[in-house]
C-alpha positions in Angstrom: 7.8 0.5 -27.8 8.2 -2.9 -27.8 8.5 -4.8 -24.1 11.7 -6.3 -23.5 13.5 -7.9 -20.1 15.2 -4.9 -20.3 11.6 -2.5 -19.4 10.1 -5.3 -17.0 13.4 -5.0 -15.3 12.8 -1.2 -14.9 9.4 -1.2 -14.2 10.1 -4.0 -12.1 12.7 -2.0 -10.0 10.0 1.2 -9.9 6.8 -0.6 -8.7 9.3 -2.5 -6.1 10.6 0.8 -4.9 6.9 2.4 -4.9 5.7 -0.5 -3.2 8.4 -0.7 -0.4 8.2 3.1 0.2 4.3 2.7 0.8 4.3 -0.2 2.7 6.6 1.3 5.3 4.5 4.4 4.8 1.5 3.0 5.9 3.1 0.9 8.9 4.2 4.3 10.1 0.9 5.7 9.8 -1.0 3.4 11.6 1.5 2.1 14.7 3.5 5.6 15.5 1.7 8.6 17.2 2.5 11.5 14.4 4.4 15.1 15.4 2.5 17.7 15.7 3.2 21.8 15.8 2.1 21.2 19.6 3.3 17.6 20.7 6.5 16.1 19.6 4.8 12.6 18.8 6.4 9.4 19.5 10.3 8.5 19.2 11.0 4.9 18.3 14.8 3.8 19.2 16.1 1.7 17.0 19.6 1.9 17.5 19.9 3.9 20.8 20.4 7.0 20.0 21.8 7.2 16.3 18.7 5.5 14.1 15.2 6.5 15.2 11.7 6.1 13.8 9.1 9.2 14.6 6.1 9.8 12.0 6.5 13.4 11.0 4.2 14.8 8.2 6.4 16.8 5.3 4.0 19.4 3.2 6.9 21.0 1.3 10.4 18.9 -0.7 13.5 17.6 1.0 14.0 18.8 5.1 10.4 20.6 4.8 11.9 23.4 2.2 9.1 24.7 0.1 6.0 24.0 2.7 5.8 27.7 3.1 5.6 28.5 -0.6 1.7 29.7 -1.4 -0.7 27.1 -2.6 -0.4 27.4 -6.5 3.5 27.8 -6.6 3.7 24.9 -4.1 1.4 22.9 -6.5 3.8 23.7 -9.6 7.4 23.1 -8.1 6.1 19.6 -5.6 4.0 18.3 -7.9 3.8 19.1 -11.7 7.5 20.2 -12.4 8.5 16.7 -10.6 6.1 14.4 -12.8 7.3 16.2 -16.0 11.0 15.3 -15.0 10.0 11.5 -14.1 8.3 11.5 -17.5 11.4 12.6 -19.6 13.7 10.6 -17.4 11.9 7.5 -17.6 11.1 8.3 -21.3 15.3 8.8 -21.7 16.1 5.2 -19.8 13.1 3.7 -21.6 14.9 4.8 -25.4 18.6 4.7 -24.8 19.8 1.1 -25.4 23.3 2.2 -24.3 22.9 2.8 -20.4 24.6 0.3 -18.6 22.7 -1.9 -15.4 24.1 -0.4 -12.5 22.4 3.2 -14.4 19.1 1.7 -15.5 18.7 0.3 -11.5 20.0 3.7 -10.5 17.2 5.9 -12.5 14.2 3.7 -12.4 14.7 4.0 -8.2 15.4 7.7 -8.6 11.7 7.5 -11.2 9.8 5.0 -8.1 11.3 7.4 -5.1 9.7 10.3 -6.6 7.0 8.7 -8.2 6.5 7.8 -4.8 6.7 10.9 -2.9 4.2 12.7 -5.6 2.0 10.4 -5.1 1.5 11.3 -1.3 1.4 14.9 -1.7 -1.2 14.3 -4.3 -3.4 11.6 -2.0 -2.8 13.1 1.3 -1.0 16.8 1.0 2.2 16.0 2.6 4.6 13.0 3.0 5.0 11.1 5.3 9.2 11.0 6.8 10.1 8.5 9.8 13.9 7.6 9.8 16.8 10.0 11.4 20.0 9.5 12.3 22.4 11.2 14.3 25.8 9.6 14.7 26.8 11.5 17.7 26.8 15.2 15.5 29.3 13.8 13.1 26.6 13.1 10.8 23.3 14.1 10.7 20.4 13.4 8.4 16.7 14.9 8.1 13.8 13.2 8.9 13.5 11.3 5.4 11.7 7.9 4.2 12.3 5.2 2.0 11.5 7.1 -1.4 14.0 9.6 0.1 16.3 6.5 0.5 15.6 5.4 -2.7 16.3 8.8 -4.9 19.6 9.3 -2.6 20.7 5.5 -3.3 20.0 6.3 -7.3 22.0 9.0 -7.3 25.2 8.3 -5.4 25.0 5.2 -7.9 25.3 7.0 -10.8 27.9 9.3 -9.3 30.0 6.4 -9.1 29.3 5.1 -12.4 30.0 8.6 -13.9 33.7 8.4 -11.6 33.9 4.7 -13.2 33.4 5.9 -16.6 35.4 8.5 -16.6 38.6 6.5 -15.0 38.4 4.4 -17.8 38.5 6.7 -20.4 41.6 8.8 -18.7 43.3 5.4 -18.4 42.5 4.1 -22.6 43.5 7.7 -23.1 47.2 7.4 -21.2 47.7 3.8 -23.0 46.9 5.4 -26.7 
């Protein structure tokens, strides 16, 4: 493989995501008191009500699904099946000379979020989560953290871009 702009942009854009997510990660550890199953930890306000900070510990995937799974099934669905996707997606972007910017920003921060996540449940068994918001019980969100933030971001990018793509092809296909 030969290194172009083109992969120091991506790993560029993954080792910035990886190192935002830990950074905040680590901030959170060490300046807010952590939930517990018996204490409720501290609540940070950020903006009253609707965006708030707490330091909640996350052993299984998104909104805590999976933690109760046993050890070994836990082991193969958090951490190996998600490194074996991150490797053939980041082996896809890496090869495929046709995906456009907006795509290659979207999957290399979809590759550092999880890259990100796996490696906490790998260093310390769970992940650390510390934003929620709550606009008045119109909209809701899990506990989540910047990885989470990161992965969703990716995503809803190249939801967008697929929409975009596919506008334009209905619209050459109505002026042919």
């Amino acid at each position: 493989m030969k290194f172009t702009k083109r992969t120091a942009y991506i790993i560029l854009v993954i080792v910035a995501t990886i190192a935002i997510d830990q950074i905040s990660k680590v901030l959170v550890r060490a300046n807010i008191q952590p939930r517990t199953d018996f204490q409720l930890g501290e609540r940070i306000s950020l903006i009253g009500d609707a965006f708030i900070m707490m330091n909640v510990e996350n052993s299984g995937a998104f909104l805590g699904m999976g933690s109760d799974l046993n050890p070994t099934l836990r082991i193969v669905l958090l951490l190996i099946l998600p490194i074996i996707v991150l490797g053939f997606v980041l082996r896809h972007i890496l090869k495929d000379k046709t995906i456009d910017n907006w795509s290659l920003f979207a999957f290399a921060s979809i590759i550092g979020g999880g890259i990100a996540n796996v490696y906490d449940r790998i260093i310390y068994g769970s992940v650390t989560d510390f934003f929620y918001i709550d606009l008045g019980g119109v909209f809701r969100t899990g506990i989540f953290n910047m990885a989470d933030l990161s992965v969703t971001t990716g995503m809803f990018i190249l939801l967008f871009v697929s929409f975009g793509k596919k506008k334009k092809s209905e619209d050459l296909e109505k002026t042919a």
